[in-house]
N, C-alpha and C positions, 0 to 999 in steps of 0.2 A: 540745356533745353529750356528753351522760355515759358510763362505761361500762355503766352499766346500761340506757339507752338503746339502744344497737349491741347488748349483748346479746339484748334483749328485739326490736330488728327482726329480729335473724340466726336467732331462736326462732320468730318467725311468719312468716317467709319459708321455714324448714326443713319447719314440719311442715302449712302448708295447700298441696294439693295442686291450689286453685280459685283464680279470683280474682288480680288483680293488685299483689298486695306492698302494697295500701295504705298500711303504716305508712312504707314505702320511700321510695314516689310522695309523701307528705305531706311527710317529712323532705327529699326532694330540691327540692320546690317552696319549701319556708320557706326553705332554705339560699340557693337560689337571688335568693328576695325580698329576702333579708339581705344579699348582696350586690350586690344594683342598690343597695337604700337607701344602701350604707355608701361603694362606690365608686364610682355614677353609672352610668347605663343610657346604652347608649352608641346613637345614634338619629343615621342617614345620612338627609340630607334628596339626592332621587335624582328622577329626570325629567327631559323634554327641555328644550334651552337656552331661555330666557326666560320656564321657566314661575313664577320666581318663586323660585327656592330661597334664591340670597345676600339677598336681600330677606327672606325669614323668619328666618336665622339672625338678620340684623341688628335684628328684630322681637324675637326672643326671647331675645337678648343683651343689649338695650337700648344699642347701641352700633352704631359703622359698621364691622363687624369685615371685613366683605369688600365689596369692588369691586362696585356693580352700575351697570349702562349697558342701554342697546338692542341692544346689537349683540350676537345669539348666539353663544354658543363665551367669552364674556368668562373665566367660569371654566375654566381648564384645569387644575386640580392638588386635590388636595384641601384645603380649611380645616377644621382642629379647633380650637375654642372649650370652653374647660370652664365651664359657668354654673351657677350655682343660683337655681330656679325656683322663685320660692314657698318659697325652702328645700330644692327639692327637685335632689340633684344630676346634672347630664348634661351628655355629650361630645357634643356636635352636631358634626357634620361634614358643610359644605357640600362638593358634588364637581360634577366636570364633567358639562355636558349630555348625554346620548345621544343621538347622531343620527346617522347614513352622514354619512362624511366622509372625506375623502383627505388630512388634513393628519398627520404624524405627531406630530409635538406634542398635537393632539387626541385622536388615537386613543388614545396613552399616557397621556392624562387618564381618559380612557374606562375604558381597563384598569384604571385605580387605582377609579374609582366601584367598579365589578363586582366587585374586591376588598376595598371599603370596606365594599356592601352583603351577600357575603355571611361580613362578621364582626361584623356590627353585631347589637345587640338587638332594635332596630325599625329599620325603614325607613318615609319618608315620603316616598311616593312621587305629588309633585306634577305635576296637573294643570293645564293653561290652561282653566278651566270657558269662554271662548270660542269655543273650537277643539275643534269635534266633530269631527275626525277624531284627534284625542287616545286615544291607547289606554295606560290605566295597565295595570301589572304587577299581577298576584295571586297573595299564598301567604302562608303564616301568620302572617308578620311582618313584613308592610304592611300600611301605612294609608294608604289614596288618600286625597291633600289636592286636593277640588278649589277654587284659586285663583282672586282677580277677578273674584269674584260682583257685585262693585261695576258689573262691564262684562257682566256675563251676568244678572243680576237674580234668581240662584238663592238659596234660601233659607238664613240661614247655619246652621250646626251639625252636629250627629254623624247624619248619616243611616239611616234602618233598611233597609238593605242589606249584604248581602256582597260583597269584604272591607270591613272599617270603613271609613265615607266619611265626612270631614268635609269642609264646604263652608264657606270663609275668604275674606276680604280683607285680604290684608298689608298695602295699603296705607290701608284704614279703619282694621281691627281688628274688625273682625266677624269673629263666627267663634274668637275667638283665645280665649275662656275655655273652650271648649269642647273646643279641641286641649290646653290644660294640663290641664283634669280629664281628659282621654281618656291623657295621657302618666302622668297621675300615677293612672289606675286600674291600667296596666300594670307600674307599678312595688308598687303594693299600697300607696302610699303613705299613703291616706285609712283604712285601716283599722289604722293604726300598727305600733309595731314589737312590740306583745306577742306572744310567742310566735315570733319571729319568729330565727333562729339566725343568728351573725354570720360571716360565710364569704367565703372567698379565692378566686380563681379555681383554683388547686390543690385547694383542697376538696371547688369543684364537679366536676372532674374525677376526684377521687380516689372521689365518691358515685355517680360517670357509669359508672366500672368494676368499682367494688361490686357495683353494681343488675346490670352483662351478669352478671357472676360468682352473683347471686344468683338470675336468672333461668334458668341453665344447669344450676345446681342443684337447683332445683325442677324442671325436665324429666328429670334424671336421677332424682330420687326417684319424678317419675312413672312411668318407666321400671325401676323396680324396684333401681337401680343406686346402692344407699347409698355403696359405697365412693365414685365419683366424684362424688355429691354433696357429700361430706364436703370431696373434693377442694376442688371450687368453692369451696364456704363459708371452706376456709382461705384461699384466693386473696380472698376477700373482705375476712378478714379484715384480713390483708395489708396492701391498700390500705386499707382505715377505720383502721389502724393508723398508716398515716402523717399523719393528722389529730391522733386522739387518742395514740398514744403508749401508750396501757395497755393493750391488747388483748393476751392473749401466746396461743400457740398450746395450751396446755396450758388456758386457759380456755375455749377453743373446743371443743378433744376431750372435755372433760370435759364438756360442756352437749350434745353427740351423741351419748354414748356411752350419758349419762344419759334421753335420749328416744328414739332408735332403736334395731332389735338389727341389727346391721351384722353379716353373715358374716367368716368368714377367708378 
């Protein structure tokens, strides 16, 4: 990201008083893409005991990385595997079932999924397409995988319903080119890296405090309140500052002073 770049967002976030920052929301979505590409989307495979989860990592590992049996509760801790799929890089993390239990060993397996799922990128949140009394989890970063269609005779692939449903057989492989393209549209992977900004997880955060900062600044100039817009904007500064390094405060006042008239 250039200086001219951060200039030119911190100039169209100053002065339109409509509208949501687009060139902001653009810049923070590529950065974002730039980072699943470069360090691996990190995706919690999550649901109750035997629906199938160690069995998919091991599917999409290409390896026996975790334990699987009959008997529910087998996983109690969490497994991370780092693979690349197709080329494409991700931290799978199989976790323990969720299900009412009194064992304490399990519970604190439990605890760790619920902290797994929510730091993860995606969640795959499988199903026993057998068992209609199965209730998946819904919210913006799930995908119900419904499993065992092999036993349920459900049709495989990406479903058109909400949230995204895809319908698999771990143990055929039906179903399975359907969850990679589906993993690998979430990463943007098919659409390459042009255009595409290469970024750290400090990055993302430091564009995550930008954007409040530049948000609060735009409500203040809506409010008629230039000085504490100005405010903001150098707060913004700030943080895009610790990315790039070239932003100094004096190029900031001078690019406001130049387009607003600011009271004393």
């Amino acid at each position: 990201m250039t200086f001219h770049a951060i200039r030119s967002t911190l100039y169209i976030c100053s002065i339109h008083t409509s509208g949501n920052c687009q060139s902001f929301e653009i810049t923070r979505a590529t950065a974002k893409q730039g980072h699943l590409l470069q360090e691996g989307m990190t995706v919690v495979l999550a649901g109750a005991p035997n629906a199938g989860k160690s069995s998919l990592l091991n599917r999409l590992a290409g390896y026996d990385a975790a334990i699987v049996t009959d008997v529910p509760g087998t996983t109690r801790d969490t497994l991370k595997e780092y693979i690349h799929l197709d080329g494409m890089p991700l931290h799978i993390i199989d976790t323990a079932g969720l299900r009412d239990s009194d064992d304490l060993v399990e519970q604190e397996g439990m605890r760790r999924t619920q902290k797994a799922m929510s730091q993860a990128d995606r969640v795959l949140w499988l199903v026993d397409s057998t068992d209609s009394g199965s209730k998946p989890v819904s919210d913006d970063k799930t995908t119900v995988i419904l499993n065992k269609i092999d036993l349920s005779g459900l049709s495989s692939g990406l479903q058109d319903q909400q949230p995204d449903t895809i319908c698999i057989s771990v143990k055929t492989g039906e179903g399975m080119d359907d969850l990679v393209n589906h993993l690998k549209d979430l990463m943007g992977y098919d659409s390459g890296a042009s255009g595409v900004l290469s970024a750290r997880r400090r990055h993302l955060d430091a564009l995550d405090h930008a954007f409040v900062h530049m948000t609060q600044g735009k409500h203040q100039l809506e409010q008629g309140a230039g000085e504490l817009m100005a405010e903001e904007l150098r707060l913004a500064q700030q943080v895009l500052g610790t990315i790039t390094g070239v932003v100094t405060s004096d190029d900031l006042l001078g690019l406001i002073f130049s387009s607003f008239c600011i009271g004393k």
